[in-house]
C-alpha positions in Angstrom: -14.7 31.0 -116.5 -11.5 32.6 -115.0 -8.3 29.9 -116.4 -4.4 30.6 -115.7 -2.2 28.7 -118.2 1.2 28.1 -117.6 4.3 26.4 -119.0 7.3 25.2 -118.0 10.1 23.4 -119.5 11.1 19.7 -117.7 14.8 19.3 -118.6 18.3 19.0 -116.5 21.2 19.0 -118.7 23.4 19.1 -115.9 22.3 15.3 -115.1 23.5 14.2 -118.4 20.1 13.9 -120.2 19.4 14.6 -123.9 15.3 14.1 -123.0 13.1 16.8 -122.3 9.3 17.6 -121.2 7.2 20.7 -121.9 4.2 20.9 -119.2 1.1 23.1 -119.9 -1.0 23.4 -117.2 -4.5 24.4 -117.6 -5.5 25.6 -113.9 -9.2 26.3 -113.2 -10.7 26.6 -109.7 -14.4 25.7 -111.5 -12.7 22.1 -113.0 -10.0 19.6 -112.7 -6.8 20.6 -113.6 -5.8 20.1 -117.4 -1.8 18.7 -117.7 -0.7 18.4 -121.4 2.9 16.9 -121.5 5.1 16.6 -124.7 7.5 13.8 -124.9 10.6 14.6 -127.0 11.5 10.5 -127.2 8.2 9.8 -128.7 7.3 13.8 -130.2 3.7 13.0 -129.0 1.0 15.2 -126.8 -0.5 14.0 -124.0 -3.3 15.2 -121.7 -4.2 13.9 -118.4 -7.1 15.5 -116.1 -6.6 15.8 -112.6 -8.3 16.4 -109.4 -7.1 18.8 -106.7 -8.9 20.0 -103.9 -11.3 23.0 -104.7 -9.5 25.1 -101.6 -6.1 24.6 -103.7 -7.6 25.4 -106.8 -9.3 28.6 -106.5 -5.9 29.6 -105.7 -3.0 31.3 -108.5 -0.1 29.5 -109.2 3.3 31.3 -109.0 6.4 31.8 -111.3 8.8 30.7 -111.7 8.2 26.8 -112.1 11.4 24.6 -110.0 12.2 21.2 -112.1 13.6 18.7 -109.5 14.2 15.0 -110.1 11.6 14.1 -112.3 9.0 16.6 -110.2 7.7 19.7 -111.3 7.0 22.7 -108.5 5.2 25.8 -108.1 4.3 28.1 -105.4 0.4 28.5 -105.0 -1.1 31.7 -103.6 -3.0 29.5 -101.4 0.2 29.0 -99.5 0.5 25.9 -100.4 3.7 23.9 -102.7 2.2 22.2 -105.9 4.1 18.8 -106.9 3.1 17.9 -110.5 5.1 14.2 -110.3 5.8 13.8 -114.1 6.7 10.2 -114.2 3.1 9.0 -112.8 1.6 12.4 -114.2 -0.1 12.8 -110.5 -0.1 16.2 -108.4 0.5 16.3 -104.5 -0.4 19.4 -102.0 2.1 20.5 -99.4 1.3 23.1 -97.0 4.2 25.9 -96.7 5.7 25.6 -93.5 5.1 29.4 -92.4 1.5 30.8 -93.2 0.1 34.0 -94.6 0.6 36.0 -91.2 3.6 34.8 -89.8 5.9 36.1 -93.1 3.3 38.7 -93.8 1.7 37.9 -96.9 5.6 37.5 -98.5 5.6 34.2 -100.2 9.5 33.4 -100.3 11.6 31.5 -102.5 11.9 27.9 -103.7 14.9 26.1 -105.6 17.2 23.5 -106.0 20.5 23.8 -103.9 22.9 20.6 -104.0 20.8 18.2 -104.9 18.1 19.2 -103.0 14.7 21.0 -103.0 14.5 23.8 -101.0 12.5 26.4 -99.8 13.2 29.8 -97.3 11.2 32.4 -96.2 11.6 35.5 -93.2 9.3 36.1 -90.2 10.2 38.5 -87.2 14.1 39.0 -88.8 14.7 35.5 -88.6 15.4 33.9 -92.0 14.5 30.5 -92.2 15.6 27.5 -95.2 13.8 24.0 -95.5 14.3 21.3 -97.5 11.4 18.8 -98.7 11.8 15.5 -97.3 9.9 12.2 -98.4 8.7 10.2 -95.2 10.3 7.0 -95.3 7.7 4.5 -96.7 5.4 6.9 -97.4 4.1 9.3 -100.5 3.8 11.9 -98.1 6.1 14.7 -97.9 7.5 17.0 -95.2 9.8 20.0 -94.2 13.3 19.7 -92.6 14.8 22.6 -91.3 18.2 23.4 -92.1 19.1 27.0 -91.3 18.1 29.8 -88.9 19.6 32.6 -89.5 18.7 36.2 -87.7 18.7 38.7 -90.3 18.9 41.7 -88.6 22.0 40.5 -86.9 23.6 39.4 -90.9 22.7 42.8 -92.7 23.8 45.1 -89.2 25.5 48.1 -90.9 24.3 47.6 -94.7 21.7 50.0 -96.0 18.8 47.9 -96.8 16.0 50.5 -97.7 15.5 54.4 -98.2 14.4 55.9 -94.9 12.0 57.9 -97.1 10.6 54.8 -98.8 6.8 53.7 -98.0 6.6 51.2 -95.4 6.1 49.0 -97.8 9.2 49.1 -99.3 11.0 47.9 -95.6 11.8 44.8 -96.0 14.5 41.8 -96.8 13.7 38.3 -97.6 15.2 35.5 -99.6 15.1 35.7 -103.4 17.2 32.5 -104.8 18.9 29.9 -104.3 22.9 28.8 -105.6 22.2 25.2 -107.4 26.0 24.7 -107.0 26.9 25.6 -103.9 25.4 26.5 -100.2 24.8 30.2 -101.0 21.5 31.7 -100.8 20.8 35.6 -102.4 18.8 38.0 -100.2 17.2 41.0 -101.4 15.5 44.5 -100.5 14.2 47.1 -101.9 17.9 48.5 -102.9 20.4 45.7 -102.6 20.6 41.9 -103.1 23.1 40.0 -101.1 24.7 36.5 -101.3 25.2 34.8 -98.1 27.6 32.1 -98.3 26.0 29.2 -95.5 29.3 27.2 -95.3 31.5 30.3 -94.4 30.0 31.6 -91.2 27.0 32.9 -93.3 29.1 35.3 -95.1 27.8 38.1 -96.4 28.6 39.9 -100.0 26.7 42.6 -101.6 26.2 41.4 -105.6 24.4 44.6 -106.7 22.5 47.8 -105.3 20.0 49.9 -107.1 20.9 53.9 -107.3 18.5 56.4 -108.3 15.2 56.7 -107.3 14.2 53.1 -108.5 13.3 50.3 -105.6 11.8 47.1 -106.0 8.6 46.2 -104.2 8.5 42.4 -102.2 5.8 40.4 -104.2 5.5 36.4 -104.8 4.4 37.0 -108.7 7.8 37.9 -109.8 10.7 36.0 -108.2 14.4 36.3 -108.9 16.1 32.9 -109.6 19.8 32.1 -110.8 20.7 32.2 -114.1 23.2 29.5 -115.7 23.8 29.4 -119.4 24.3 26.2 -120.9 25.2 25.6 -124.6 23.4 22.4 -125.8 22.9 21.2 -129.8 20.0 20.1 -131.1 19.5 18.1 -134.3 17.4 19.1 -137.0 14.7 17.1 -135.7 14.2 18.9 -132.4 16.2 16.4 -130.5 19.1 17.4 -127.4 22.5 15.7 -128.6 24.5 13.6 -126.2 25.7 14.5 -123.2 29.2 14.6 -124.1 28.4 17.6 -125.9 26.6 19.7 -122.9 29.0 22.6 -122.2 28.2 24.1 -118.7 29.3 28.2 -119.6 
């Protein structure tokens, strides 16, 4: 029986909290999906079994995982977004709002950007960023458009890719989003970018690759932002106050 495990950790010390999650998901296409959560309040395991549609499930879920109010999210290969709700342990399907052959098989990006869930993705040069929106009396879920942006017009002058490169190497897409501000980081195959939304979509280059090294586009293996955060624990396992988070 082919299984993909995956964890993920459910905590945001940046809201204040001292509580934390850890989600192992058991994902089958032959079975409903497994969801073991540990509690750090209680320090107890729990396991809840639940159904998804077999066209989702044959499917692979993506890394990384996004932890968003209370919601955990993953990219499925199915071109679908996965909402494992963690408060009523339940999981929702949304459809991506480009498919397979409009972005060319390149999945995108997802994350959090002030105080929002977000997702972007490129078709025919045009980059495009979405936020998830929750219909108004209703547990169903859609996708507001909040940017258009042509790419080729953003990078013109900026050596993107080797001219020698395979043509699968060509390309730019988004790679991650700023949690803190409304700045979005583009890649290629040599360079990734940080394009500033508030500023006129202002562009600055944060690193280029040298040397005969390029990164290949592939959902699998997405970039994401890294903040470090120094948080105690006790000895028992548990996340001190929040008076004693330290953003770094």
């Amino acid at each position: 029986m082919q299984t993909f495990v995956c964890g993920a950790l459910a905590f945001d010390p940046s809201r204040g909290s001292t509580r934390y999650k850890v989600v192992r998901v058991d994902w089958s296409p032959y079975r409903d999906v497994l969801v073991d959560i540990y509690y750090s309040f209680g320090r107890i395991w729990a396991r809840r079994e639940l159904k998804v549609d077999q066209c989702v499930r044959k499917g692979l879920l993506l890394n990384p995982a996004v932890y968003f109010d209370g919601d955990l999210f993953r990219l499925s290969d199915t071109w679908n977004l996965i909402r494992f709700d963690l408060k009523s342990v339940s999981i929702s399907v949304t459809g991506l709002p480009l498919s397979y052959r409009e972005c060319d098989g390149l999945m995108g990006c997802m994350g959090v950007q002030m105080d929002r869930f977000m997702y972007a993705n490129e078709s025919c040069n045009v980059l495009y960023l979405w936020s998830l929106e929750k219909i108004v009396n209703s547990d169903v879920w859609s996708w507001d458009l909040k940017h258009k942006i042509n790419i080729y017009d953003l990078t013109s002058g900026i050596l993107l890719n080797k001219a020698v490169a395979p043509d699968g190497c060509h390309w730019i897409g988004p790679v991650a989003f700023d949690p803190h501000s409304n700045v979005i980081y583009m890649g290629s195959s040599l360079v990734i970018l940080r394009c500033n939304l508030d500023e006129d979509n202002r562009l600055e280059e944060v690193s280029r690759v040298d040397g005969n090294v390029m990164f290949l586009p592939g959902c699998h293996c997405r970039a994401f932002p890294y903040f470090r955060w120094l948080l105690p624990f006790t000895d028992a396992g548990d996340a001190c106050d929040r008076n004693f988070l330290k953003f770094v």
